[in-house]
C-alpha positions in Angstrom: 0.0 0.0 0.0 3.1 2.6 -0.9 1.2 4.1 -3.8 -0.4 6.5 -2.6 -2.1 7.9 -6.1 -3.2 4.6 -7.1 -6.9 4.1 -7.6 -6.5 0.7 -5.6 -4.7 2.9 -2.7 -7.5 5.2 -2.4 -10.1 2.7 -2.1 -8.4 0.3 0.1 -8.5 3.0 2.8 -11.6 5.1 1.8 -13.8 1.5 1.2 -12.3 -0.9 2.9 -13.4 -4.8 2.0 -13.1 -7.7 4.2 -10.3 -9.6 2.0 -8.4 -6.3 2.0 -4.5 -6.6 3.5 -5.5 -3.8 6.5 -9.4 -4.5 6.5 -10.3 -4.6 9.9 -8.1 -1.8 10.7 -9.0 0.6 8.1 -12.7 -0.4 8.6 -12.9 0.9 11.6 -10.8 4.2 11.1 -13.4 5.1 8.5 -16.1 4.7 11.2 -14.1 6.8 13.6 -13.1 9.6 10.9 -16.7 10.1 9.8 -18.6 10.8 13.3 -15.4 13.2 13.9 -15.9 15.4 11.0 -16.7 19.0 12.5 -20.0 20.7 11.2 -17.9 23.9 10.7 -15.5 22.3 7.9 -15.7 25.6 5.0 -11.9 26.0 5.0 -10.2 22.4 5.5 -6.3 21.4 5.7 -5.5 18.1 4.9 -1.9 18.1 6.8 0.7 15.3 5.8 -2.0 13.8 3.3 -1.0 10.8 1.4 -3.3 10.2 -1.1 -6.1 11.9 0.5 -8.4 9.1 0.7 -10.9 11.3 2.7 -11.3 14.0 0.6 -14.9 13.2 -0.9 -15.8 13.4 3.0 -15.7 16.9 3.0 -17.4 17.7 -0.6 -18.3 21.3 -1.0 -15.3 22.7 1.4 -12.0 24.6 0.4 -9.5 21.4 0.6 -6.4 22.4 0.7 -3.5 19.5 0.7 0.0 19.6 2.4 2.7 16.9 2.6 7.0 16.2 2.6 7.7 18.9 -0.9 8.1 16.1 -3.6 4.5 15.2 -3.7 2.1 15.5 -6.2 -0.3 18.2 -6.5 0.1 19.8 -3.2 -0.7 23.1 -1.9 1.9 23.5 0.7 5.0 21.7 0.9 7.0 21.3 3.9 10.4 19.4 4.9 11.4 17.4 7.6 10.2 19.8 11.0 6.8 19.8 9.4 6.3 23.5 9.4 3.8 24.9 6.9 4.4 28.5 5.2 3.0 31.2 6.8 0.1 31.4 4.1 -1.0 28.7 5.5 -3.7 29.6 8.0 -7.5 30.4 9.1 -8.4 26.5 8.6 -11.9 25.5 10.4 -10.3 21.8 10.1 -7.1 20.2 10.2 -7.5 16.8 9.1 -4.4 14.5 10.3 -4.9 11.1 9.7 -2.1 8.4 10.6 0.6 11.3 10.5 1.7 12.2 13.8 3.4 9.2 14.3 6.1 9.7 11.2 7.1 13.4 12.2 10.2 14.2 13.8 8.9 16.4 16.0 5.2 15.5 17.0 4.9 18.8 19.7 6.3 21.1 16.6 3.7 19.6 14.2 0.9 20.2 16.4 2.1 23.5 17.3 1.4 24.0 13.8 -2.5 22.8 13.6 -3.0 24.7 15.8 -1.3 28.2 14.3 -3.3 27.7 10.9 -6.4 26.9 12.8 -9.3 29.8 13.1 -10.2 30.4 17.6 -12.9 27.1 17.6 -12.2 25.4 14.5 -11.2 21.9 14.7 -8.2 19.4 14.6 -9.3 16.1 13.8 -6.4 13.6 14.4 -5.9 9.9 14.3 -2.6 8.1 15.0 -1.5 4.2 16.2 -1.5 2.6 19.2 -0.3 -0.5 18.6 1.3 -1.1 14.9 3.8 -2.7 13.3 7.0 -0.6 12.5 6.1 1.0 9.0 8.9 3.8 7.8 7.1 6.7 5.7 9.8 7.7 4.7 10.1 6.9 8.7 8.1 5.7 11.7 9.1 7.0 15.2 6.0 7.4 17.7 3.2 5.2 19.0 0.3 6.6 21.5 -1.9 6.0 24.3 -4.8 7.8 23.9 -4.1 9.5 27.7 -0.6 10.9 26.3 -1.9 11.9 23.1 -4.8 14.0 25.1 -2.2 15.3 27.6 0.1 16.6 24.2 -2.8 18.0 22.9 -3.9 19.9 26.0 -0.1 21.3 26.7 -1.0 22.6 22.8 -3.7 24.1 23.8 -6.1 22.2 22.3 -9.6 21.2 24.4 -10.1 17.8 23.1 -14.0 17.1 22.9 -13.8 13.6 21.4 -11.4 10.6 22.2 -11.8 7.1 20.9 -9.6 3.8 20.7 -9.9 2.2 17.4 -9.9 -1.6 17.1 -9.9 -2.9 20.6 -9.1 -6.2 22.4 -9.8 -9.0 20.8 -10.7 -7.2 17.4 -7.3 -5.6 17.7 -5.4 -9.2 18.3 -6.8 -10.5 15.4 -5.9 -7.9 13.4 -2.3 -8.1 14.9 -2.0 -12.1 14.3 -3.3 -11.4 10.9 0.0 -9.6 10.2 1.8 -12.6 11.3 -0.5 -15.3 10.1 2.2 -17.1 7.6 5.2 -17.3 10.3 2.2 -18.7 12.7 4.6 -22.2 13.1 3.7 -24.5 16.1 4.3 -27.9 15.3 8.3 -28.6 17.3 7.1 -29.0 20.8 4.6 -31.8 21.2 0.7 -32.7 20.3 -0.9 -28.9 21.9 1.6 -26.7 19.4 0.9 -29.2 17.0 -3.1 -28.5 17.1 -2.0 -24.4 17.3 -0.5 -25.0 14.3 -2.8 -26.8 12.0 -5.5 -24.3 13.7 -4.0 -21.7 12.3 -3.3 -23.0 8.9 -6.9 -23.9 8.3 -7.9 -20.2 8.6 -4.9 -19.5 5.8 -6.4 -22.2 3.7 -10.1 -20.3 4.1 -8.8 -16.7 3.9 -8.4 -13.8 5.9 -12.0 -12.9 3.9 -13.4 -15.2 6.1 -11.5 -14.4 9.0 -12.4 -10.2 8.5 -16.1 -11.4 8.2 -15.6 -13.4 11.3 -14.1 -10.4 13.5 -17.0 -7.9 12.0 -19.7 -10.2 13.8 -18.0 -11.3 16.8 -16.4 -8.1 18.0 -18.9 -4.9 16.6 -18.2 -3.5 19.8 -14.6 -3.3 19.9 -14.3 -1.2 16.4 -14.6 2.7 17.6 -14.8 3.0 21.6 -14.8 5.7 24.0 -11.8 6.3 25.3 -13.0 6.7 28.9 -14.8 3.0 28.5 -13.2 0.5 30.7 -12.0 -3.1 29.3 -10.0 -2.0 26.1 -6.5 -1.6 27.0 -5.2 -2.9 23.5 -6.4 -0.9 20.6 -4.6 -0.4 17.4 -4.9 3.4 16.7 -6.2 6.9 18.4 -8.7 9.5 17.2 -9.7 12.8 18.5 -11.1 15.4 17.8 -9.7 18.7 19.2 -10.5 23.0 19.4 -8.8 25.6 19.1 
């Protein structure tokens, strides 16, 4: 999923299928993106974009897009401390979505949502909790979604909305899905033996069935209140935030 332009790129994270290599994970961070979205979105920043998969979200707004100068088609470039030109500013939303964790400097980056933001317009932001190591160009930071509150508050920001994204057992799915083909027991006696064939039966019927599996077993462990007890594993953070 490196291309970011490609057709196939853009719907794997804007539609997400069951079948799809990040399904249950991207599945849910649509969910968490679209009860997010601020009613006040006129002016909108789409900070350290990608591809934009969420553009058609905000249909009818000024979308203005910003990434690492060598993308494609950008409005604003910036380099490796993240800062945006100074024309860059009176945004009702900053849209940051899986970002914060590949910038050098998180507290300088969110210093800067919060400069180009109008007093009350909106930061929506989502990061990872748990993930595997994915460089973009780099990866540095993971969050829990108490420190990721407290950085935004030392911002300045009043955080309205916190979630946890693909919790508990949804979440170890999803993380033994990345590591389904190394899943090996079969050297130590008759119990690893049974963990082993287990697990190659579900490769033999597909993650499809496996993503199908996790969407009616665990519908309430996709986007959960941060303040709920019982989900202490999740795989990503989202929030929405004011200036």
């Amino acid at each position: 999923m490196s291309d970011w332009s490609s057709d196939e790129f853009q719907r794997q994270w804007f539609a997400p299928k069951p079948g799809d290599p990040y399904y249950i994970c991207l599945s849910d961070l649509r969910i968490a993106i679209q009860r997010l979205i601020p009613p006040q979105r006129s002016r909108v920043l789409d900070y350290g974009c990608g591809g934009s998969p969420y553009r058609s979200l905000f249909e009818g707004s000024i979308y203005h897009r910003a990434d690492l100068a060598g993308g494609e088609n950008l409005d604003f470039e910036y380099r490796a401390d993240s800062r945006l030109p100074s024309e860059a500013f009176a945004y009702d939303c900053v849209l940051s979505t899986q970002v914060l964790e590949h910038v050098e400097d998180p507290a300088v980056y969110l210093e800067e949502c919060y400069r180009v933001l109008k007093p009350g317009g909106h930061l929506l932001l989502t990061t990872h909790g748990i993930f595997e190591d994915h460089a973009c160009p780099h990866d540095y930071w993971r969050w829990t979604s108490l420190g990721l509150r407290q950085m935004l508050e030392k911002t300045g920001f009043k955080v309205h909305d916190s979630y946890k994204l693909t919790t508990g057992p949804r979440g170890v799915v999803f993380l033994i899905e990345r590591e389904l083909a190394r899943l090996n027991f079969k050297r130590a006696g008759a119990y690893d033996y049974l963990l082993w064939f287990g697990f190659r039966i579900i490769r033999m019927l597909g993650v499809r069935r496996l993503h199908k599996a996790s969407d009616k077993s665990f519908p309430q462990h996709r986007v959960v209140d941060a303040s709920e007890a019982g989900h202490n594993i999740y795989i990503c953070v989202a929030m929405l935030a004011a200036r």
